[in-house]
KOLNU-338990 format. One record per residue: residue number from 0; residue in three letters; z, y, x of N, C-alpha, C, CB in turn. Coordinates in steps of 0.001 Angstrom, whole numbers, plus 500000, padded with zeros to 6 digits. Atoms other than C-alpha are relative to their C-alpha. Glycine has a CB too. Layout:
N
@tormi NUM vovex ALA n_w Z n_v Y n_u X ca_w Z ca_v Y ca_u X c_w Z c_v Y c_u X cb_w Z cb_v Y cb_u X;
...
//
This chain:
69
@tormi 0 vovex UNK n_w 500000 n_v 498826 n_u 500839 ca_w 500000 ca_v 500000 ca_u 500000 c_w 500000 c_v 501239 c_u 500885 cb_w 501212 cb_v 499997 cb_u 499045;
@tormi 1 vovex UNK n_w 500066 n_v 498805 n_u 499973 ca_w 498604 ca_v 503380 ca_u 501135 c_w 501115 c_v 500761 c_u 499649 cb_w 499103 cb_v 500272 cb_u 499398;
@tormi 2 vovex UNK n_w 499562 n_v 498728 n_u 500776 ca_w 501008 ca_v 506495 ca_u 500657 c_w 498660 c_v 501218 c_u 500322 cb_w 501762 cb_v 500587 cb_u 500690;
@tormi 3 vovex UNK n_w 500440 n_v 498664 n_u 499929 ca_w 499234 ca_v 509681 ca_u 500133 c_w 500251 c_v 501132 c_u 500516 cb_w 499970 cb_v 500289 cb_u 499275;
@tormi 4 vovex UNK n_w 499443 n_v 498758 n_u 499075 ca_w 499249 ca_v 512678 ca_u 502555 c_w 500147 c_v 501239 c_u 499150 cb_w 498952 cb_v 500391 cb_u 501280;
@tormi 5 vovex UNK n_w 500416 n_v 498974 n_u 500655 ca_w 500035 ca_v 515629 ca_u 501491 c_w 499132 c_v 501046 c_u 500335 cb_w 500832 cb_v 500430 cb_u 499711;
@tormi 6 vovex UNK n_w 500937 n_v 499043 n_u 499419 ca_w 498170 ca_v 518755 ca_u 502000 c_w 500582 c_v 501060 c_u 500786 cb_w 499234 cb_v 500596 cb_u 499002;
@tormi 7 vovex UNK n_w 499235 n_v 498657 n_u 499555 ca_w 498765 ca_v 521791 ca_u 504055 c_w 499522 c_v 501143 c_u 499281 cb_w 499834 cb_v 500342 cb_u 501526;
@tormi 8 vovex UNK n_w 500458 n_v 498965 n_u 501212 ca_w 499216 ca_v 525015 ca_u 502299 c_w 499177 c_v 501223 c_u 500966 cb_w 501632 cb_v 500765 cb_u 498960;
@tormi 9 vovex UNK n_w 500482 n_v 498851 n_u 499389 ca_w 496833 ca_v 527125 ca_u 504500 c_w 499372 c_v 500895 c_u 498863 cb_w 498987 cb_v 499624 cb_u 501130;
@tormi 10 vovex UNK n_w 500090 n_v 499053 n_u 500736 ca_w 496650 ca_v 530079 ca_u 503387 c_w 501110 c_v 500650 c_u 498003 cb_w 498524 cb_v 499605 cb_u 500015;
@tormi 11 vovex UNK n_w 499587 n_v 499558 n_u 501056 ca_w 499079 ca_v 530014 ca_u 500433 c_w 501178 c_v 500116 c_u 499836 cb_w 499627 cb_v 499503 cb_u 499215;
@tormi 12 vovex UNK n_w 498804 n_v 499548 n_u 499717 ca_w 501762 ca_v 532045 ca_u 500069 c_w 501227 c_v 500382 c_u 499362 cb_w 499785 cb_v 500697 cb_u 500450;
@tormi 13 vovex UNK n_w 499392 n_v 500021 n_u 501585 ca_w 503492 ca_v 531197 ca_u 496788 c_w 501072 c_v 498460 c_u 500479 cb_w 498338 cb_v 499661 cb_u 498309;
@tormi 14 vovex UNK n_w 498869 n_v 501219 n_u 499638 ca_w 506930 ca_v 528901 ca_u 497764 c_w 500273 c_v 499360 c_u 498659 cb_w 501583 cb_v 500595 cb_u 500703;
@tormi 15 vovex UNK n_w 499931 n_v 500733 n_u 501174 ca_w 507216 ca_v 527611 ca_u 494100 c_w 498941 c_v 499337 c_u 499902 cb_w 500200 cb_v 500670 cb_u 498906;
@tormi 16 vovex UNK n_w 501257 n_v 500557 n_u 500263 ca_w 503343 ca_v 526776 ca_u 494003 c_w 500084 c_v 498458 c_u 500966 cb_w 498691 cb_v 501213 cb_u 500486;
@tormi 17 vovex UNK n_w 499729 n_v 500841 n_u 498486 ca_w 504141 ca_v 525107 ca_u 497684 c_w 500827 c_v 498668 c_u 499571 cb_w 501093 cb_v 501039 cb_u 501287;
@tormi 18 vovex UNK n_w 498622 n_v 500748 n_u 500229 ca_w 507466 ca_v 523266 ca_u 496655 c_w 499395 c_v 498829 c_u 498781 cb_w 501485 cb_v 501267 cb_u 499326;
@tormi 19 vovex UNK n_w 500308 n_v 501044 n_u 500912 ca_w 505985 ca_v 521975 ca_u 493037 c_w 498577 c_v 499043 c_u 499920 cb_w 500135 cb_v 500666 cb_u 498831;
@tormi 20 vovex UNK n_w 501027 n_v 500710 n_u 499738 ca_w 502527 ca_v 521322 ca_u 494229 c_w 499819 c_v 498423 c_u 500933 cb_w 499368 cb_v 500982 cb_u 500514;
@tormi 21 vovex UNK n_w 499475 n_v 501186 n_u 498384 ca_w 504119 ca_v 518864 ca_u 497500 c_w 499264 c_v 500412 c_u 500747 cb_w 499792 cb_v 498181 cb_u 500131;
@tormi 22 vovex UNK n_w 500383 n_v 500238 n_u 498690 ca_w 502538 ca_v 520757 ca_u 499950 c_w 501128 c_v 499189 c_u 501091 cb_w 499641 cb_v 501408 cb_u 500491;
@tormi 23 vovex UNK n_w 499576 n_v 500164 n_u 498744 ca_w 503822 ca_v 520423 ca_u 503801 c_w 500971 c_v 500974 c_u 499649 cb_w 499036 cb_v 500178 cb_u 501237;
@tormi 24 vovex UNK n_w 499248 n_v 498755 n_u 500079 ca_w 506715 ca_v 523148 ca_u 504209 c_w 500889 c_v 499450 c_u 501023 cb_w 500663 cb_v 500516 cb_u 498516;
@tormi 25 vovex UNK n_w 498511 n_v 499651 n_u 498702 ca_w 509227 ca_v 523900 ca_u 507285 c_w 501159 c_v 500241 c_u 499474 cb_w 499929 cb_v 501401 cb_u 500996;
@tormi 26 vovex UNK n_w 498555 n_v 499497 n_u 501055 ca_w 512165 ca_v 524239 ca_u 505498 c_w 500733 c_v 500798 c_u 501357 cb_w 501313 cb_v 498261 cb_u 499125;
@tormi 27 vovex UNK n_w 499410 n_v 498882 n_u 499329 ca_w 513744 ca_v 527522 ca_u 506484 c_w 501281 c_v 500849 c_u 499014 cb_w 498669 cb_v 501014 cb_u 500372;
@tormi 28 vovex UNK n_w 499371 n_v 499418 n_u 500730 ca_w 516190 ca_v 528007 ca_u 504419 c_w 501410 c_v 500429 c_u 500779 cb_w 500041 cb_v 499213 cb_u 498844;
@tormi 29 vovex UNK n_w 499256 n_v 499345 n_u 499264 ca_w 518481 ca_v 528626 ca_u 506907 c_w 500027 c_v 501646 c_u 500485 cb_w 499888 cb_v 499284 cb_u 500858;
@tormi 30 vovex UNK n_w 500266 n_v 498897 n_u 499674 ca_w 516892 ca_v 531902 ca_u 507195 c_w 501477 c_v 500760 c_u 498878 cb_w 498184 cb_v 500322 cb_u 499725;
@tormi 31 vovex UNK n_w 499225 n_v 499346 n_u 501392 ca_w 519265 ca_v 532726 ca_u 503459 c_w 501176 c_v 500299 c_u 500588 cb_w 500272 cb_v 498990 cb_u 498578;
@tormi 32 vovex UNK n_w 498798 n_v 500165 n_u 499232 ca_w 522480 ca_v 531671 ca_u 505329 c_w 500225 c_v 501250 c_u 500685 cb_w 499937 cb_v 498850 cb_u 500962;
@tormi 33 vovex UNK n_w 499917 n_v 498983 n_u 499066 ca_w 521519 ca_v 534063 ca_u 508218 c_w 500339 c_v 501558 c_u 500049 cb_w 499045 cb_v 499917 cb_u 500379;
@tormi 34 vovex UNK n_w 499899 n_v 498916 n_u 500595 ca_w 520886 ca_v 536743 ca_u 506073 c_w 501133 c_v 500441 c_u 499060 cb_w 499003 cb_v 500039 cb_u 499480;
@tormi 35 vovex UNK n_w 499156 n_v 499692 n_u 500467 ca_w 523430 ca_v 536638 ca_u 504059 c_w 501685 c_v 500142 c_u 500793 cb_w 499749 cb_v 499251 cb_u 499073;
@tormi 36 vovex UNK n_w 498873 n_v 499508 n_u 499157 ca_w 526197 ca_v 536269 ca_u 506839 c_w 499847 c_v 501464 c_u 500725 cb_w 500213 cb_v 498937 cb_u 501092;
@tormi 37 vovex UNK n_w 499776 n_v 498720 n_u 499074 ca_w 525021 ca_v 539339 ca_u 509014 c_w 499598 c_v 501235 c_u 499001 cb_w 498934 cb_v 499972 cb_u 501527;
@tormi 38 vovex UNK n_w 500089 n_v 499307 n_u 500577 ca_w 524337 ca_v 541233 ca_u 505776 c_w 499629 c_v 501509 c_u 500182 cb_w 500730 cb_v 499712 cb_u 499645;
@tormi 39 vovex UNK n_w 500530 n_v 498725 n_u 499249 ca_w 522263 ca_v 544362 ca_u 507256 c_w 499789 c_v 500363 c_u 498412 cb_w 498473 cb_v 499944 cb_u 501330;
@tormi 40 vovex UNK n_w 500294 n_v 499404 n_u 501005 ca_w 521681 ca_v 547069 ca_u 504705 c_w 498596 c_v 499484 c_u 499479 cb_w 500108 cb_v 501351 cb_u 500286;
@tormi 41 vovex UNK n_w 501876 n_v 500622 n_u 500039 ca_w 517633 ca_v 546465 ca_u 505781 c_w 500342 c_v 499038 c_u 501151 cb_w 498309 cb_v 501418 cb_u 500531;
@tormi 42 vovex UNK n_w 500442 n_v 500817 n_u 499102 ca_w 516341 ca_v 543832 ca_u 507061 c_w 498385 c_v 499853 c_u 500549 cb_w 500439 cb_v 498912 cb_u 499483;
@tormi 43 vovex UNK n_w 501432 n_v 500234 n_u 499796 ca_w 512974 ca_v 543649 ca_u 509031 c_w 499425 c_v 498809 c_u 501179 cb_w 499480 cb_v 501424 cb_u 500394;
@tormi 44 vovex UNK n_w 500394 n_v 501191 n_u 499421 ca_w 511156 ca_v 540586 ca_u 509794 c_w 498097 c_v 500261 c_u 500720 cb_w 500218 cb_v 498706 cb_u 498558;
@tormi 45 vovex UNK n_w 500995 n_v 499326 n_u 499132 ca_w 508501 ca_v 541523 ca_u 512793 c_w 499544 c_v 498466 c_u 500840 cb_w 500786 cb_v 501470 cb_u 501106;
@tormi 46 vovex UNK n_w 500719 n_v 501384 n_u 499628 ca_w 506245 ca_v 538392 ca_u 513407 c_w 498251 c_v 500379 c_u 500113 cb_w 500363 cb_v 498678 cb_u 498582;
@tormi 47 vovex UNK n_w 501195 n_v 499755 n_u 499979 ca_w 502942 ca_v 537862 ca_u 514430 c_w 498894 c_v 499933 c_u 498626 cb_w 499724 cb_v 499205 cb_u 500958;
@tormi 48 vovex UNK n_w 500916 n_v 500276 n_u 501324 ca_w 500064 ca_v 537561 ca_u 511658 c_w 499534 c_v 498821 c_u 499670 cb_w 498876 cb_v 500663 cb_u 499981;
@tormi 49 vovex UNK n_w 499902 n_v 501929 n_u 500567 ca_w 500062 ca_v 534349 ca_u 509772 c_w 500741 c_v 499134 c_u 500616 cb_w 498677 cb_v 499093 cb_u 500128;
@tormi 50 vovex UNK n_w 498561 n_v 500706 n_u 499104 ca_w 503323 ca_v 533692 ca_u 510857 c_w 501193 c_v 499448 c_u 498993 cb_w 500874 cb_v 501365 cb_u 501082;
@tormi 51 vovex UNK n_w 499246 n_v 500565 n_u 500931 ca_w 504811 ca_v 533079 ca_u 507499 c_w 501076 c_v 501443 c_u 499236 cb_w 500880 cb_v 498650 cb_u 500871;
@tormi 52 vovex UNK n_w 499221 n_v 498687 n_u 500756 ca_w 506344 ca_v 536541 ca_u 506641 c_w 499814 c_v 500095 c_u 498412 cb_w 499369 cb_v 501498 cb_u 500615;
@tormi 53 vovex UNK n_w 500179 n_v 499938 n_u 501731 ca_w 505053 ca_v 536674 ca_u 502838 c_w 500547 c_v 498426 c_u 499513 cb_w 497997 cb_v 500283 cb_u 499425;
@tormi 54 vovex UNK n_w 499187 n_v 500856 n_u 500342 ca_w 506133 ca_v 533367 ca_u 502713 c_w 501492 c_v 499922 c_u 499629 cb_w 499826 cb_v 499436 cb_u 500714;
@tormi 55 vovex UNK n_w 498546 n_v 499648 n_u 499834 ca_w 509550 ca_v 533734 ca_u 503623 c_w 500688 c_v 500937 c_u 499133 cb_w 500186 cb_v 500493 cb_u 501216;
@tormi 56 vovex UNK n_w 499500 n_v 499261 n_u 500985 ca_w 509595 ca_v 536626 ca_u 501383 c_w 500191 c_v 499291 c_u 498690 cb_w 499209 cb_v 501074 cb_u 499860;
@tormi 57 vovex UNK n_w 499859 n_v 501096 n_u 501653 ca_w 508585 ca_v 534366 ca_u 498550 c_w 501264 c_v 499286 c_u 499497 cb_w 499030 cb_v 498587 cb_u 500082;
@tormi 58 vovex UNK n_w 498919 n_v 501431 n_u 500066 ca_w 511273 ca_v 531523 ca_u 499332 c_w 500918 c_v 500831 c_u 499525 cb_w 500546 cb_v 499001 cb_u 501508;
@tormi 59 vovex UNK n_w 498557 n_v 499137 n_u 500562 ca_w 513894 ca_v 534718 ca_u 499068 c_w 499862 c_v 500398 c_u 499031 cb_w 500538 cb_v 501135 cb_u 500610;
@tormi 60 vovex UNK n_w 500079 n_v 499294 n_u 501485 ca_w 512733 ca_v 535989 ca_u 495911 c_w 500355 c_v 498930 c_u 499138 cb_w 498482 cb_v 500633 cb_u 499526;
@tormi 61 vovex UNK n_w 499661 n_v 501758 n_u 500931 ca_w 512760 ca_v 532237 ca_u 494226 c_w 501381 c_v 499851 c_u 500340 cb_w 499015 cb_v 498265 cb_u 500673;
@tormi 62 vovex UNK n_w 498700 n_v 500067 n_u 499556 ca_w 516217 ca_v 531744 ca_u 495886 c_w 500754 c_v 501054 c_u 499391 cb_w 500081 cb_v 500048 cb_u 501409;
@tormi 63 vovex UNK n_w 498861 n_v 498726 n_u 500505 ca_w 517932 ca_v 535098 ca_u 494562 c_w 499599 c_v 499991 c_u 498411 cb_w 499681 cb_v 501902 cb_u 500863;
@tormi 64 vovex UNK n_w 500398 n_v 499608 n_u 501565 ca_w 515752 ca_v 535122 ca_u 490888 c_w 501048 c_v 498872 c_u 499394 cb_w 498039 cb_v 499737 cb_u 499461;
@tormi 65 vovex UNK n_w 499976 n_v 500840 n_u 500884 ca_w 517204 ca_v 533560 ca_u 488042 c_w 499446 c_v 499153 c_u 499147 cb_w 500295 cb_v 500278 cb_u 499675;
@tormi 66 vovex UNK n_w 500815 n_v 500945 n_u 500931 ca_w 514541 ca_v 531925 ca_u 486831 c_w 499925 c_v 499355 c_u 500725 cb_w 498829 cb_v 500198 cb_u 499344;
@tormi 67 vovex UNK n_w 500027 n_v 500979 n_u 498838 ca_w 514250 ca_v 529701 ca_u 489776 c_w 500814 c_v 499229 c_u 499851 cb_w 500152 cb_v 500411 cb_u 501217;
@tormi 68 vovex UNK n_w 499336 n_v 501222 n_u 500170 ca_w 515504 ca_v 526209 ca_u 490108 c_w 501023 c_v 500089 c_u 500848 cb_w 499230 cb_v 498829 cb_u 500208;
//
């Protein structure tokens, strides 16, 4: 019996789409932890391009909304 690979999400930058579709994903949720212990007023996340920044934003918006699982 075959399993099925999943896919990678190039290019897509929707962490609910990611999560319920089964892409691939790095789990970074350690980033929440981080942020929420050193609690900066702002926070700025300075990465190269297509480095996962809109991502990351995503995961925190799904993580803090209430409509999220």
């Amino acid at each position: 019996m075959r399993e099925e690979k999943k896919w990678l999400p190039i290019g897509l930058e929707n962490f609910e789409k990611m999560i319920k579709d089964d892409y691939y994903y790095v789990d970074k949720t350690g980033l929440i932890s981080e942020l929420l212990r050193d609690g900066g007023l702002v926070n700025l996340f300075t990465r190269p391009r297509r480095f996962g920044k809109t991502l990351n934003m995503s995961m925190l918006e799904h993580f803090f909304s209430i409509e999220g699982d």
